[in-house]
C-alpha positions in Angstrom: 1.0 24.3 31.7 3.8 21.9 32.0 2.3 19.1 31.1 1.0 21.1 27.8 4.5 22.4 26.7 6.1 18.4 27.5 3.0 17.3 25.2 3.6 20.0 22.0 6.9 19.3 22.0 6.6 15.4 21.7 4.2 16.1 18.9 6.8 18.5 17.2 10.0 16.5 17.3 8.7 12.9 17.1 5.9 12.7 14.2 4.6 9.3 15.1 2.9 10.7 18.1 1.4 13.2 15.9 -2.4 13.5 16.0 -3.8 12.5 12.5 -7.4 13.3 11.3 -9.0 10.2 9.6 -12.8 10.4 9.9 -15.2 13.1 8.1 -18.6 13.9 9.4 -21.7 14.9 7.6 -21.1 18.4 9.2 -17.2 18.6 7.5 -16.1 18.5 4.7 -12.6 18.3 2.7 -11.6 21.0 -0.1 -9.1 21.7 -2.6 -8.9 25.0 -1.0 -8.0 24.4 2.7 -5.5 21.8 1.7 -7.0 19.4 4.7 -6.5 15.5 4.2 -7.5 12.9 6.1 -4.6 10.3 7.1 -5.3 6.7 8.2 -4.3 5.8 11.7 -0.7 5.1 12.2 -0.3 7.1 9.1 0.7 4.8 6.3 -2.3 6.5 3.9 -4.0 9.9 3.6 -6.5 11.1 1.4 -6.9 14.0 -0.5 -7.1 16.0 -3.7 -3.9 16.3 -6.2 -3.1 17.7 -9.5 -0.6 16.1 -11.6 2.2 18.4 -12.5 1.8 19.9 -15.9 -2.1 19.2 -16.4 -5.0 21.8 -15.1 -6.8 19.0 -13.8 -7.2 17.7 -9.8 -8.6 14.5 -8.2 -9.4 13.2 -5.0 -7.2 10.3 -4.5 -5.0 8.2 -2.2 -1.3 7.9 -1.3 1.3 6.3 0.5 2.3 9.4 3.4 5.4 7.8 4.5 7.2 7.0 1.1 9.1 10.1 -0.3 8.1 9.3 -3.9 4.4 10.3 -4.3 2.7 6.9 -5.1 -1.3 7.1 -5.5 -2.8 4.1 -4.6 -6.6 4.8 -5.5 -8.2 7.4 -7.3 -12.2 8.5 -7.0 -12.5 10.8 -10.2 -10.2 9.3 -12.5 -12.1 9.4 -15.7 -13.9 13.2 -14.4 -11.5 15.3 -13.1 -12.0 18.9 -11.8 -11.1 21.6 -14.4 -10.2 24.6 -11.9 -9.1 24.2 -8.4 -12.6 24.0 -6.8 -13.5 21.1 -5.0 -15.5 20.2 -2.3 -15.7 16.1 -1.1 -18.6 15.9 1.8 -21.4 13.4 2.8 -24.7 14.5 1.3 -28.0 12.6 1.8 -26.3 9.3 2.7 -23.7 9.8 -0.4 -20.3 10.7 -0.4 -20.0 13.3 -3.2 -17.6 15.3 -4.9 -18.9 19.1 -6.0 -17.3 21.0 -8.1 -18.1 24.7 -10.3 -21.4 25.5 -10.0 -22.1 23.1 -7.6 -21.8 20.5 -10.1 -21.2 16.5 -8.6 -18.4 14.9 -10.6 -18.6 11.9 -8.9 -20.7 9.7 -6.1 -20.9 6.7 -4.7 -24.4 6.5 -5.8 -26.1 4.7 -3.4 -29.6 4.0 -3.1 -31.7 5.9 0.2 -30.9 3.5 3.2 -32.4 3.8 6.4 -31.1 5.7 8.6 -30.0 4.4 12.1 -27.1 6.5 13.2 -24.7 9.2 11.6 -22.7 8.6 8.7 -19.3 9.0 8.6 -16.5 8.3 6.2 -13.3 7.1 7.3 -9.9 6.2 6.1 -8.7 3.2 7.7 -5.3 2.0 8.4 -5.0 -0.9 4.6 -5.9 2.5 3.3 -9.4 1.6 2.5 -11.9 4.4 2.2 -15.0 3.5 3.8 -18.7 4.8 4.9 -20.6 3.3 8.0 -22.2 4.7 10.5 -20.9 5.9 13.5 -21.4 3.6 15.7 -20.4 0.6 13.4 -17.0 -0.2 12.5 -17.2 -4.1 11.3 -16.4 -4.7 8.0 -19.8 -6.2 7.4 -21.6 -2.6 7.6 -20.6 -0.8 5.6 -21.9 1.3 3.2 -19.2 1.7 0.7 -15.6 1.5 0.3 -13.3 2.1 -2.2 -11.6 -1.4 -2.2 -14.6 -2.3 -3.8 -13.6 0.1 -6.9 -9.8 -0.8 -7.6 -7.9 1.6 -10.0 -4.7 0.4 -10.7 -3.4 -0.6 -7.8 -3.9 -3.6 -5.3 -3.0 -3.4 -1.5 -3.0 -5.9 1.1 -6.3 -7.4 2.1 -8.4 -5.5 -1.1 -9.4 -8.1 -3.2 -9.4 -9.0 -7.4 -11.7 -11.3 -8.3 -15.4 -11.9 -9.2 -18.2 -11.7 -6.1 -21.2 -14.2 -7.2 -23.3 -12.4 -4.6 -23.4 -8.8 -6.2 -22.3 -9.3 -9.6 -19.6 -6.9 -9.4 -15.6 -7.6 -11.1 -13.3 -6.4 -9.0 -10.4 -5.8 -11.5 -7.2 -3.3 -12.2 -7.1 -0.5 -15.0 -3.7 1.2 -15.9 -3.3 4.9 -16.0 -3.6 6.4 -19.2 -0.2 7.9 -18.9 2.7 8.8 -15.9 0.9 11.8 -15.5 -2.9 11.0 -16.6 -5.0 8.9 -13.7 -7.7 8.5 -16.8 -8.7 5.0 -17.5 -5.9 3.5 -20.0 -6.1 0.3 -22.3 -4.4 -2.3 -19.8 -6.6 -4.5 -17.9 -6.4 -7.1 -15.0 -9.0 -9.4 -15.1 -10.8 -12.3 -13.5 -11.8 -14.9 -16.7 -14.3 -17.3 -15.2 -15.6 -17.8 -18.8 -13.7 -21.3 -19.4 -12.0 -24.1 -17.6 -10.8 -23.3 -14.4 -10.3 -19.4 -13.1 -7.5 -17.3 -13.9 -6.5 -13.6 -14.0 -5.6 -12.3 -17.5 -3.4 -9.3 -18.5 -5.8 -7.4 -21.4 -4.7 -4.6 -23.4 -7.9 -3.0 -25.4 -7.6 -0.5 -27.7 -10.1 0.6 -29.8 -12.3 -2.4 -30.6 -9.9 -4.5 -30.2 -9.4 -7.1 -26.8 -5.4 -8.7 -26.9 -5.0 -11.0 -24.4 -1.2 -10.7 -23.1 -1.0 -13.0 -20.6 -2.2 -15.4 -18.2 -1.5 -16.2 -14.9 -2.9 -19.9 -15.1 -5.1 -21.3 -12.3 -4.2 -21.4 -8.5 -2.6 -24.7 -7.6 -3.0 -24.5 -3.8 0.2 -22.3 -3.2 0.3 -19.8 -6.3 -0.9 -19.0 -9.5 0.9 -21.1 -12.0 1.8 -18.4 -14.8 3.1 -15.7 -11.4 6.6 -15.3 -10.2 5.7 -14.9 -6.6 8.1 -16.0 -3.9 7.2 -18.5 -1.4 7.9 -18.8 1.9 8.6 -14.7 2.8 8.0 -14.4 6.2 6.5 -11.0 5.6 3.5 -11.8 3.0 0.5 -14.3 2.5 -0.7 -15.1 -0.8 -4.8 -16.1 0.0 -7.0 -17.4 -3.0 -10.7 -17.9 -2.4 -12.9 -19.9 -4.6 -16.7 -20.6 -2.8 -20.6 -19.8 -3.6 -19.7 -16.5 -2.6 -16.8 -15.2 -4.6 -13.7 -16.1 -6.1 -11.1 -14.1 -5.0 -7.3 -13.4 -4.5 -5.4 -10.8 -2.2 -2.3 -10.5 -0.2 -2.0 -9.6 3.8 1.5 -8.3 5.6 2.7 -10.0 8.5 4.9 -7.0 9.2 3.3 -3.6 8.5 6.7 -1.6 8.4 7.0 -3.1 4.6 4.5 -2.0 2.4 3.9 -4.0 -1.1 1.5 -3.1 -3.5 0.7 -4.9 -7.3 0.4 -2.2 -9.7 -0.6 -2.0 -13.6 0.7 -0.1 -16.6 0.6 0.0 -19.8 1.0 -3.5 -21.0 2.5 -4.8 -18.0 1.7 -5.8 -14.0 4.5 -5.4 -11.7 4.9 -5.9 -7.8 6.8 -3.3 -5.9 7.9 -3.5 -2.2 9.4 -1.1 -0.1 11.0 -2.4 3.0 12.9 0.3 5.2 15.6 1.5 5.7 15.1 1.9 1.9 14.2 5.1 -0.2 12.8 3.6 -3.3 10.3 0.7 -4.6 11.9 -2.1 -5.4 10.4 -4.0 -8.6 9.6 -7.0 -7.0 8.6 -9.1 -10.3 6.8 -8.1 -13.2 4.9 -9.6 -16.2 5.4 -10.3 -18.9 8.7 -11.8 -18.1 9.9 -12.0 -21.4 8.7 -11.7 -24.9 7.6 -15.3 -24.7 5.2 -14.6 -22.0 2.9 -13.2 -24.5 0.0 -15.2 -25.6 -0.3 -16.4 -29.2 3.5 -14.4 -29.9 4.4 -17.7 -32.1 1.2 -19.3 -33.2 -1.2 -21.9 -32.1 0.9 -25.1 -30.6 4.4 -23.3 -31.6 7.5 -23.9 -29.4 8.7 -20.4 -28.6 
C-alpha cells in the first residue's frame, strides 16, 4: 500500500513520470466525445480531435503537448472536417478511419486488403509521426502508413519533402487557408524536378493561376543556395538526399529539449524554434526575405 501511495504521488507532482497512452488497438478507439488523446512517448506530441475557436467544425490533428501556445503540427481531415461534435477515429478492416454522423467515413488511409500476419495497431511515436504496423513490428520499414508521408503545413525533424522515385508520391507543404481554417490554402512548397538541377519552390495558386515566389536554388553540399539556414548549430542537421530512390531533404535534432519545425503560410515559409527556458517560437528565418526575393518582381535579366 505504501509503495502505491509513493507511486501516485510521483505521478501527481512530477508529470514526466506520468503514464502516457500512445498506441490504439483494433478493439479502441478515440472520440470527440471522451476527450481521449493519444500522446507520443516522452510526451513532446499527442493526437487528437480539435475545433478551432469560432468555427463549428472539428479535426483530428497533431500538436506540440509541451508548448503553451497550441501549435498543430499535422492534420488528417483538413479539407473534410466534422460538422457536429461526433467523431469516432478507430482501425477498421486494416484502415484507420474516421466516422462521423450517420456513420459516415470522412476520411481513410485507404489502403488496399493486405495480408494479415499479426494485429494492427496505430501508434504515435515520439518525431510525432502517426503510424500503422503490426504489433509485433516496429521498424520503420513495416509499416503500413504514416502520416509523414502526407505533410500539411508543417515539417518536423526527420519527415521528409521531396519527390520518392519508387512510389510516385510528392511529399510537399500546403498553407492553411486561414489562422483559424486547417483547409487547403493557395501557398505551396514544392519539389521542381522538371529542369536543371532540383530545387524546392514557394508557389502561390489561386484560381487558375500558378505564381512562382521563390526558389531555394539547388543543394550545394551544405545548404540550399536561395535558404538562410545557419551552419554549424550544434543542435540541428540539415540532410539532403538525391539517389534512384528519392530525392529528399529533412532536418534531425541532436538535442530533443529544442523543438524546430518549418512551417508555411500564406505566401511565405518560415522556421520557428523553441528552445527552453523560453515561452514562445522564435522566427528562426523566413522567406521571402525581402521584396526582391520574389521571382520575376523586376523583369527578365533586371538588376533589382
Amino acid at each position: 500500500l505504501s509503495f502505491l501511495l509513493v507511486f501516485l504521488v510521483l505521478v501527481l507532482f512530477h508529470p514526466a513520470l506520468s503514464i502516457y497512452v500512445n498506441t490504439m488497438s483494433s478493439s479502441e478507439s478515440l472520440t470527440i466525445s471522451s476527450n481521449r488523446t493519444l500522446v507520443s512517448s516522452g510526451g513532446v506530441f499527442e493526437l487528437g480531435f480539435f475545433k478551432p475557436s469560432g468555427l463549428s467544425r472539428w479535426y483530428l490533428g497533431i500538436w506540440y503537448k509541451k508548448v503553451s501556445e497550441k501549435t498543430y503540427a499535422w492534420v488528417a481531415n483538413r479539407d473534410n472536417p466534422l460538422s457536429n461534435p461526433i467523431g469516432t477515429l478507430k482501425i477498421s478492416g486494416n484502415n484507420l478511419v474516421l466516422i462521423g454522423q450517420s456513420n459516415n467515413s470522412v476520411w481513410s488511409t485507404n489502403l488496399t486488403t493486405c495480408n494479415v500476419r499479426s494485429p494492427v495497431i496505430a501508434e504515435l511515436l515520439p518525431n510525432g509521426n502517426f503510424v500503422m504496423r503490426y504489433s509485433n513490428n516496429k521498424d520503420s520499414s513495416g509499416f503500413l502508413w504514416q502520416s509523414f508521408d502526407f505533410p500539411t503545413d508543417t515539417l518536423l525533424p526527420e519527415m521528409k519533402l521531396g519527390y520518392d522515385r519508387q512510389t510516385g508520391r510528392h511529399r510537399f507543404l500546403t498553407s492553411w487557408r486561414s489562422y483559424d481554417d486547417p483547409s487547403s490554402g493557395n501557398t505551396k512548397y514544392k519539389l521542381d524536378i522538371r529542369r536543371g538541377l532540383p530545387e524546392f519552390i514557394l508557389i502561390n495558386q489561386f484560381l487558375n493561376q500558378r505564381v512562382e515566389m521563390q526558389r531555394s536554388g539547388p543543394w550545394n553540399g551544405m545548404e540550399f543556395s536561395g535558404i538562410p539556414e545557419v551552419q554549424g548549430l550544434n543542435y540541428m542537421v540539415y540532410n539532403y538526399t538525391e539517389n534512384s530512390e528519392e530525392i529528399a531533404y529533412s532536418f534531425h535534432m541532436t538535442n530533443q529539449s529544442i523543438y524546430s519545425r518549418l512551417t508555411i503560410s500564406d505566401y511565405t515559409l518560415n522556421r520557428f524554434t523553441w528552445i527552453p527556458p523560453s515561452r514562445a517560437w522564435s522566427m528562426f528565418w523566413g522567406l521571402p526575405t525581402d521584396v526582391c526575393d520574389s521571382l520575376y518582381l523586376c523583369g527578365s535579366y533586371a538588376y533589382c
